[in-house]
Phi, psi and omega in degrees: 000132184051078167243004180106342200305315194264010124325274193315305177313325165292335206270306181314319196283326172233069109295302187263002168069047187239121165298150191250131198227130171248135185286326177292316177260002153293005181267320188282329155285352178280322202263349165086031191194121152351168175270335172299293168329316218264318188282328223259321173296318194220011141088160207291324185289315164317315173305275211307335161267010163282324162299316152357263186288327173288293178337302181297307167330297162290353184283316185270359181263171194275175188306119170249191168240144192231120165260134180272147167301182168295326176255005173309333161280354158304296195326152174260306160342289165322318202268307186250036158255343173302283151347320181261337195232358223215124177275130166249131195236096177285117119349122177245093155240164172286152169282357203250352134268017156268353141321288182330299184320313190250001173303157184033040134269174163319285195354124195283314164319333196238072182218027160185124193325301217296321193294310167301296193320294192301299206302332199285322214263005132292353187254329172322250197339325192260335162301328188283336160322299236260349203269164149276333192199140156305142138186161124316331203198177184297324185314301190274354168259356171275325139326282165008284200283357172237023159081011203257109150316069179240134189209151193263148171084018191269345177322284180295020222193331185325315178322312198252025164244000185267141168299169179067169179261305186340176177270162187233107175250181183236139216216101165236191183273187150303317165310301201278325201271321183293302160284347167216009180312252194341286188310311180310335208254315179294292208274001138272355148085220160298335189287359191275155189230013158159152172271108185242148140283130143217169228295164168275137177054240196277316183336318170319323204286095155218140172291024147286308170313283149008284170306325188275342173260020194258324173312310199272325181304108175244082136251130167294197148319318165268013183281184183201099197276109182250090220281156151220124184179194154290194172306317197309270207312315195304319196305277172348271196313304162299336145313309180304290209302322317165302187279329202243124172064044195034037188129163201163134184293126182235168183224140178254105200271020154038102192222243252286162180261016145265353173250022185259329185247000187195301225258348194247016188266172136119325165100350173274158181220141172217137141188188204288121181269200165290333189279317209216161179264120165071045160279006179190141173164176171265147162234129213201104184279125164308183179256350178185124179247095231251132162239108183259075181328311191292347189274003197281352196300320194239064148247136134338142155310310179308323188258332167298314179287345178301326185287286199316323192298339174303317185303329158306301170294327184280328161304338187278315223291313220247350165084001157241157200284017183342324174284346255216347194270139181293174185303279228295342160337290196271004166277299203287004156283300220274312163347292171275353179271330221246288182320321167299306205309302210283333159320302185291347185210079195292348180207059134051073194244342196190255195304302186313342163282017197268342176295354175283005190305132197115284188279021171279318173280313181317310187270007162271337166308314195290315167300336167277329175301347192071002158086032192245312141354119181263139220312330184286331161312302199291329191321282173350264159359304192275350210254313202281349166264312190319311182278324152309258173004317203254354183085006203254132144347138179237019172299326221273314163281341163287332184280312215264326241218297146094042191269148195224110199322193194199132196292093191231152183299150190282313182307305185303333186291323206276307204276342143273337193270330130016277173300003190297144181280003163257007184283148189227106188081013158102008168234126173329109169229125190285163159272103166243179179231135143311290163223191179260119187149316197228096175293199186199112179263100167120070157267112191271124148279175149336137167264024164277332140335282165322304200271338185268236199017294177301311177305312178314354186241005184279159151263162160318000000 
């Protein structure tokens, strides 16, 4: 009680464009009675199979956000529709504010201090059984509810966040495994059951690179494929997993801050042929995806601003200044805005393409570039025609980002970006922004439009 849940529960609930259900008043409305009247008719045990029973109702309806009363999780009934059906996220308050909140209400629990304080801290254990995940605020039950982890020091804790019993390998580059390879392999311990390399950055996306870990890998069916990397190794690794034994559960480890705010979230996995960037893939959701903000300590200045441009495109997105934000900030924001998207639309059917922004001229660059153009340059590039296109200011990419067109043949660029897998009928349809906040999806403009936005970002 006042831990805040139909607060919370409304702001999750339209993040994620979900009905929103406070169980307590759908139990008063089904029954016609205050919750009071109802403990005062049929007494705290009588409640608690009401709670049930309502509960299993809404359990048949499409994916919602459910706020639970305080004691509903007493219930055995609750714990295991929760457990079979239900991501559970315990609201973390002190007790001496969910007092405040609720003192001199109705609320039949709460109509003597002494009596609440003894209730919380009998009932604090069995909520922590029963959650799947802690959080404070929309940000962390929406994190949660997409399997996503952040934490500083999560690294060293990797053994008890990766899910499952199974054996575990681990698949990093040579870079990442040389500064964080020992600690990731100590803190999973025994499950772990071998270590692969692959190549640094796209050179991984290649089905050869592929082929050779789908050879080395002996994980079963209950095994857990644990990518620790960039984007590159997630993008790889989850496609092997997506693939061996026709699927296997990965955990996504993230180092860099382009795969901490967009790449390892969401469950897309790719990779690159000659023609196109991310031309073959999956869509194959980790089972947990671990963000350690403190591993961002040893990126390059160079691989950082490659991150920031995500942060940036997730700020145009959301309509806040997100980069203006400290690091580990502006990860667990941009996290849960890239983690909301991707709930509501998991194999990029709709809403979820507003995550391209940008990225349409950015991966025609790159593909002309041979993919030697580092993916964050081009994002820039692509953010600064995105917003030309769209009519908007370009300061907020010119201060923070700083983009400088880039010498690439002009045709190989055009004719990629021609071939972008969201182009229809051989013409581009773009990400565009109304304002910043409210993107504008499948936009076809001229294509002499299109293609001078692109030259502009060429050098001569």
């Amino acid at each position: 009680m006042g831990a805040g849940k139909s607060t919370l529960g409304r702001e999750v609930a339209r993040r994620l464009h979900r009905e929103f259900h406070d169980l307590d008043d759908e139990i008063e409305q089904a029954s016609g009675k205050t919750i009071a009247e109802l403990f005062d008719q049929v007494g705290e045990d009588g409640f608690r199979e009401l709670e049930v029973r309502q509960l299993a109702d809404l359990d048949a309806a499409d994916p919602a956000v459910v706020a639970l009363g305080g004691g509903a999780v007493t219930t055995e009934g609750v714990r295991d529709l929760l457990r079979r059906r239900a991501v559970s996220v315990l609201v973390d308050v002190d007790v001496d504010t969910a007092w405040a909140r609720v003192r001199r209400t109705d609320r039949p629990l709460a109509q003597d201090e002494a009596s609440f304080r003894s209730l919380y801290d009998r009932r604090l254990p069995v909520y922590r059984d029963a959650a799947d995940a802690v959080a404070t605020d929309a940000d962390g039950v929406v994190l949660a509810a997409a399997g996503v982890h952040v934490e500083n020091g999560a690294l060293e804790r990797l053994g008890s966040l990766v899910p499952g019993e199974g054996a575990v390998a681990l698949v990093a580059d040579a870079t990442v495994g040389g500064i964080h390879g020992a600690a990731a392999q100590l803190a999973l311990g025994s499950r772990l059951a071998g270590v692969h390399e692959l190549p640094s950055g796209e050179e991984a996306k290649t089905l050869a690179v592929c082929e050779r870990l789908w050879r080395e890998l002996e994980l079963e069916r209950d095994g857990t494929l644990v990518a620790l990397g960039g984007g590159a190794t997630t993008d790889a690794a989850g496609y092997v997993a997506a693939a061996h034994l026709r699927g296997i559960a990965w955990v996504a480890v993230p180092t860099t801050l382009v795969g901490q705010v967009d790449a390892a979230i969401g469950g897309k996995t790719g990779l690159n042929l000659p023609e196109a960037k991310n031309r073959v893939g999956a869509f194959h959701w980790p089972a947990r995806t671990i963000i350690d903000p403190a591993l961002l300590g040893t990126l390059p200045a160079a691989e950082y601003d490659n991150g920031l441009a995500e942060v940036v495109k997730t700020g145009l997105l959301a309509g806040e200044p997100l980069w203006e934000l400290p690091t580990a900030e502006q990860v667990r924001r941009s996290a849960a805005y890239k983690a909301a998207v991707c709930l509501q639309d998991p194999l990029e059917r709709g809403r979820r393409a507003e995550l391209n922004l940008g990225h349409t001229f950015a991966h025609a660059l790159e593909a002309a570039s041979g993919y030697e153009l580092p993916h964050g340059k081009a994002v820039a590039l692509g953010l600064l025609a995105a917003l030309r296109l769209s009519g908007l200011p370009v300061a907020a990419v010119e201060e923070t980002l700083r983009p400088r067109p880039v010498r690439v043949d002009r045709e190989r660029a055009w004719s990629a970006l021609l071939r972008d897998k969201k182009s229809e009928g051989g013409a581009p349809r773009l990400v565009l922004l109304e304002r910043p906040g409210k993107p504008r999806l499948g936009v076809e403009l001229p294509e002499s439009e299109v293609r001078a936005a692109l030259d502009a970002l060429i050098k001569s």
